[in-house]
C-alpha positions, 0 to 999 in steps of 0.5 A: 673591247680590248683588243691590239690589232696585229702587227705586220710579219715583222713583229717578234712573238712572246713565246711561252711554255705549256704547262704540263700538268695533268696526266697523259689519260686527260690528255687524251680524253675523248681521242684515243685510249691506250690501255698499255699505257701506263697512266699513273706513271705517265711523264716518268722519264726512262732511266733519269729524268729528261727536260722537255726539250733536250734530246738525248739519243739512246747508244747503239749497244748489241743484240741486233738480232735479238728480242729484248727482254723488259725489266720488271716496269716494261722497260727495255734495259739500256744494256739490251737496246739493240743496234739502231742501223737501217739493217736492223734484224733482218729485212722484212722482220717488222712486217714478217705477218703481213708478207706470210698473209699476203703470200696466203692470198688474203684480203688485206689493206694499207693505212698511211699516216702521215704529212703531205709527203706521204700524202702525195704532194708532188704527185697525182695522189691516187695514181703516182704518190708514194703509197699508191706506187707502194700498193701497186709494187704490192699487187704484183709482188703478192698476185693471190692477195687482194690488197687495197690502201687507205690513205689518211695521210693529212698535208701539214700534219705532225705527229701532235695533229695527228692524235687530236684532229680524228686523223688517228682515230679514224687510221685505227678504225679502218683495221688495217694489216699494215700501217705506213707512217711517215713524219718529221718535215713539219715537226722539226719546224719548232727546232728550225731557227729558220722560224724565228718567233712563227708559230709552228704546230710542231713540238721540239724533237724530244717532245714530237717523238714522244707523240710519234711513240703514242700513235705506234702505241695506239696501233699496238694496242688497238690493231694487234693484227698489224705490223708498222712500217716507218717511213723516214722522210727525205732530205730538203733541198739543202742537205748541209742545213737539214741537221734537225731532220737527221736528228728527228729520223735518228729517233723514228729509227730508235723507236722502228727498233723498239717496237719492232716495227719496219723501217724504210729509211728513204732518207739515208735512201736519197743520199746527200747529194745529187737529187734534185730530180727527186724534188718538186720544191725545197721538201716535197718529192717529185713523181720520180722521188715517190717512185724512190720513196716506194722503192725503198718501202719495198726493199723492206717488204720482201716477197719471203718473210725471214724465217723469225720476226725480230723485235716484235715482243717490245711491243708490250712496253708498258713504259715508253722509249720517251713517255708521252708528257702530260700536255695538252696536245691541241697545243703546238710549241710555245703556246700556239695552236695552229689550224691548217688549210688543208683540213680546217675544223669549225673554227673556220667557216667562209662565205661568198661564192668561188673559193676553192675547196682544196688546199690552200683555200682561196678566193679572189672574188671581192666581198668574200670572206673567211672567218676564225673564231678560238679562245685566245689572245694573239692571232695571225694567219699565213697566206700567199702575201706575193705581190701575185697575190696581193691580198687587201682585206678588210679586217674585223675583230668581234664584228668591228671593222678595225681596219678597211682596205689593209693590204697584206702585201709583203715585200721582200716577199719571205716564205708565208710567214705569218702576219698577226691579226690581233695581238693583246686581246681580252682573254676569252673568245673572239672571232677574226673576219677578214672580207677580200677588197681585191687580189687573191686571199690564199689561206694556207694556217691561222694560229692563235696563242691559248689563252683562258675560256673567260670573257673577264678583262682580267690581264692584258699584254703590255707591248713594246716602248717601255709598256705603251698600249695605246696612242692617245688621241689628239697627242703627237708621237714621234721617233724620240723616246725619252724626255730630255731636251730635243736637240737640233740636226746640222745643217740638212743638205739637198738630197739628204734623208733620214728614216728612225723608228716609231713604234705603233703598240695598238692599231691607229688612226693619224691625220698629221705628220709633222717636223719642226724647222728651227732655222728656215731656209729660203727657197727650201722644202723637206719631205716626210714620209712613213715606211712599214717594215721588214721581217727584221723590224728594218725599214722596207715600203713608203707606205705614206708621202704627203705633198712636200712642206716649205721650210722658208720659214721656221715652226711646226710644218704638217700635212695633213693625212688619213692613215692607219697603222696596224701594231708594229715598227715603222720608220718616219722620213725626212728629206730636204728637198732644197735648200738647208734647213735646220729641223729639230732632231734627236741623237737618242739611239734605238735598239731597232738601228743596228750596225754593220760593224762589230764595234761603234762609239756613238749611239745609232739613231736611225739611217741616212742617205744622201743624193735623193730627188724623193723619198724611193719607193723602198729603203735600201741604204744601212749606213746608220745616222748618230743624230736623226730628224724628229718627225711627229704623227698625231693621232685621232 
């Protein structure tokens, strides 16, 4: 079959790059055709050559009110690139045919694209979000004109999304006068560190931008009748840490100028601090911060258009600011597509009475189930794993139950990362069936890493601990990786205990957990134990204490288990309950063991604790151990 079932949230995720082969033309193949686009010099960078993923802001030069004039390619020349400021032109020049429409009393329409900040989380979308306060704001300014709103704004969309789930395609089909764009929360994801190895639908800046100049264009080409208003988004909860949005809004403004469009900077709009009362979570705008969104848009839509729109004539670029490379653009940064709740496609489907039909999907009714299906070899998906929620799913790879009763419980809990299903499958199709046991299954993304439409067993992906992939039944594994002699531990003292690291490459079943007493203590017995790990691969959660083992005689002791691991780190435990036993040991360090302090003269081998009546319920202490117990699983 082929298959690793996944690991926890805390394995590290092999990132690879996208080919960017093929031109922009197949890539857009059956989502939108862009005949301004210049297919056959599609990739070209302007100027000089530009790596995918290295943003190079362009100079604020002159000619503020000016239009730029293109060189022979369709370029608009570096002397010529006007001033990239809030002020650009004058206030209302991007959308000076809107206003004299709307002042003529004529029949006209708002489109918004975007993600859920325009969509309207934080409000009651329809009544207070954004774009409805900015239609209302709209009706009264302009009495004579007829004005409705489309709303096409997804949750959880980039700029990438947008082009390839119909969300575009459909924006454009509904003709509007003026679209209102608003991107940047999700796309600077692939930038955030915050993220670490997590898949994001997101592209990096340079590339996500080039994606947001493709819908400008598309609505250009394909809606000449209508003026674009950008929409900058607003600062998160933490200014000082929300770098990569300056630098992503920086962009929407440079392209707002090149292509003529409006530009409502509700970023700069919000300030750097003291709005708080303008968040309803750590990004999303309160009702109040919409009402701040929609005040900002119509400080640029004046009820008098200027006497000249400023910058329109870019709009005929035949070369983008950051032409759009030839990539496949269903495919996020790093190789992963990602799916979201709010809008899943058919490769999504769930049965059982009682989910929910909005966003996130959800269900707590037991028997339940979600399925996913994609070409691929890795899978995770992110949920609510809260100890509110506390999901146990049973988990099916290809219609085989891999795993019953797993829970997908994180604590501490850490904001919806995602937990990997399936990692090292078969290149080719597969289908993942998670089936609720108890608590709330939340659904918020799944993402799988593309792989080859092939149903050959051509490749497979070699884990960790020097290239295992699977446990061999019947054998022992323990925390010692190498073969040298095993060594013995020091005297253990009551109350002493040790966790060291055990990688499980592939899902396994163990029935035994072992240690060997080399000097036998009368009256003395140890305890063993397992613990899953945290998102840092550290020891976490007693997942596994059997009874305690007598150590009033030497040789193997082992209790007897029924336990299966998923692929991941986990930490064996032992602790001397009474008396001093001596155990086999090893002193091989671990790269999983890190230090407190900048330098260390011995290897590190796993932790230590002193003072235990049992092994606690969650590992706390970091003081590393030089020398650790060796505790054995066998597995089955």
């Amino acid at each position: 079959m082929g298959y690793k079932a996944g690991p926890t949230a805390t394995q590290p995720v092999a990132r690879r790059r996208l080919l960017t082969t093929g031109s922009l033309a197949a890539a857009l193949t059956g989502v939108f055709t862009l005949s301004g686009v210049d297919a056959k010099n599609a990739g070209a960078a302007i100027d000089a050559p530009v790596a995918a993923d290295t943003y190079i802001p362009m100079k604020e030069k002159g000619a503020a009110s000016g239009v730029p004039t293109l060189d022979a390619d369709g370029k608009i020349p570096a002397a010529q690139i006007p001033d990239l400021s809030p002020a650009y032109g004058r206030t209302g020049a991007g959308v000076a045919r809107f206003i004299a429409r709307a002042k003529a009393g004529s029949t006209l329409k708002i489109v918004g694209i975007g993600d859920s900040i325009l969509a309207g989380t934080g409000a009651t979308v329809g009544v207070d979000d954004t774009l409805t306060r900015t239609l209302k704001a709209l009706q009264s300014r302009f009495p004579a004109s007829a004005i409705t709103q489309s709303n096409r704004a997804v949750s959880g969309a980039t700029t990438a999304t947008t082009g390839i789930n119909g969300t575009l395609s459909a924006a454009i089909a509904e003709a509007g006068d003026l679209y209102i764009i608003g991107f940047g929360r999700n796309d600077i994801q692939a930038d955030d560190a915050a993220w670490g190895t997590q898949p994001v639908q997101g592209y990096r800046c340079p590339r996500s931008l080039r994606y947001y100049e493709v819908i400008i264009r598309s609505i250009r080409e394909r809606v000449p009748q209508a003026d674009i208003l950008l929409m900058t988004e607003n600062p998160g909860a933490n200014y000082s840490s929300d770098a990569n949005m300056r630098t992503y809004q920086g962009g929407v403004c440079e392209l707002a100028v090149a292509y003529g469009a409006e530009l409502a900077d509700t970023y700069t709009a919000w300030g750097s601090s003291g709005y708080s009362a303008l968040l309803n979570d750590a990004v999303h705008p309160s009702v109040a911060g919409h009402q701040k969104n929609a005040d900002t848009i119509m400080s640029r839509i004046p009820a008098t258009p200027p006497p000249t729109a400023s910058g329109v004539a870019a709009a005929t670029l035949a070369k983008g600011l950051r032409t759009p490379e030839s990539v496949d653009i269903s495919i996020g940064s790093y190789g992963w597509t990602v799916m979201n709740g709010s809008a899943p496609t058919a490769a999504y489907t769930q049965s059982g009475a009682g989910w929910s039909t909005n966003y996130p999907r959800q269900t707590s009714v037991a028997g339940n189930q979600a399925e996913f299906v994609f070409i691929g070899t890795d899978f995770g998906i992110r949920v609510d794993h809260t100890s509110a929620a506390a999901p146990v799913v049973d988990i099916a790879i290809d219609g085989v139950t891999v795993f019953a009763k797993q829970s997908l419980f994180i604590s501490p809990s850490a904001y919806q990362l995602f937990q990997f299903i399936a990692t090292g499958l078969t290149p080719g199709q597969h289908t993942i069936r998670l089936t609720l046991v108890s608590g709330t299954l939340r659904w918020y993304q799944s993402a799988w890493l593309a792989g080859p439409a092939t149903t050959t067993a051509s490749t497979t992906v070699i884990g960790a601990a020097g290239g295992l992939r699977r446990m061999v039944p019947g054998r022992y594994y323990s925390n010692k990786k190498d073969s040298s002699p095993t060594g013995t531990t020091s005297f253990l003292n009551a109350g002493d205990m040790y966790v060291a690291p055990l990688w499980v490459p592939t899902g396994t079943a163990f029935s035994k957990i072992a240690a060997n007493v080399t000097a036998a203590a009368a009256g003395s017995s140890v305890a063993l134990g397992v613990y899953d790990s945290n998102e840092y691969d550290q020891p976490r959660s007693l997942i596994l204490a059997p009874p305690p083992l007598s150590s009033s005689t030497t040789g193997w002791k082992e209790a007897s288990i029924t336990q299966t691991l998923l692929p991941g780190m986990y930490w064996v435990a032992l602790l001397a309950l009474a008396g001093a036993p001596r155990v086999s040991g090893t002193s091989q360090p671990h790269e999983a063991v890190a230090s407190s302090a900048a330098t260390f003269s011995n290897p590190l081998c796993g932790y230590v604790a002193t003072g235990a009546a049992s092994l606690p319920t969650t590992w706390s202490s970091t003081a590393a151990a030089t020398a650790v117990p060796l505790v054995a699983l066998k597995a089955t």
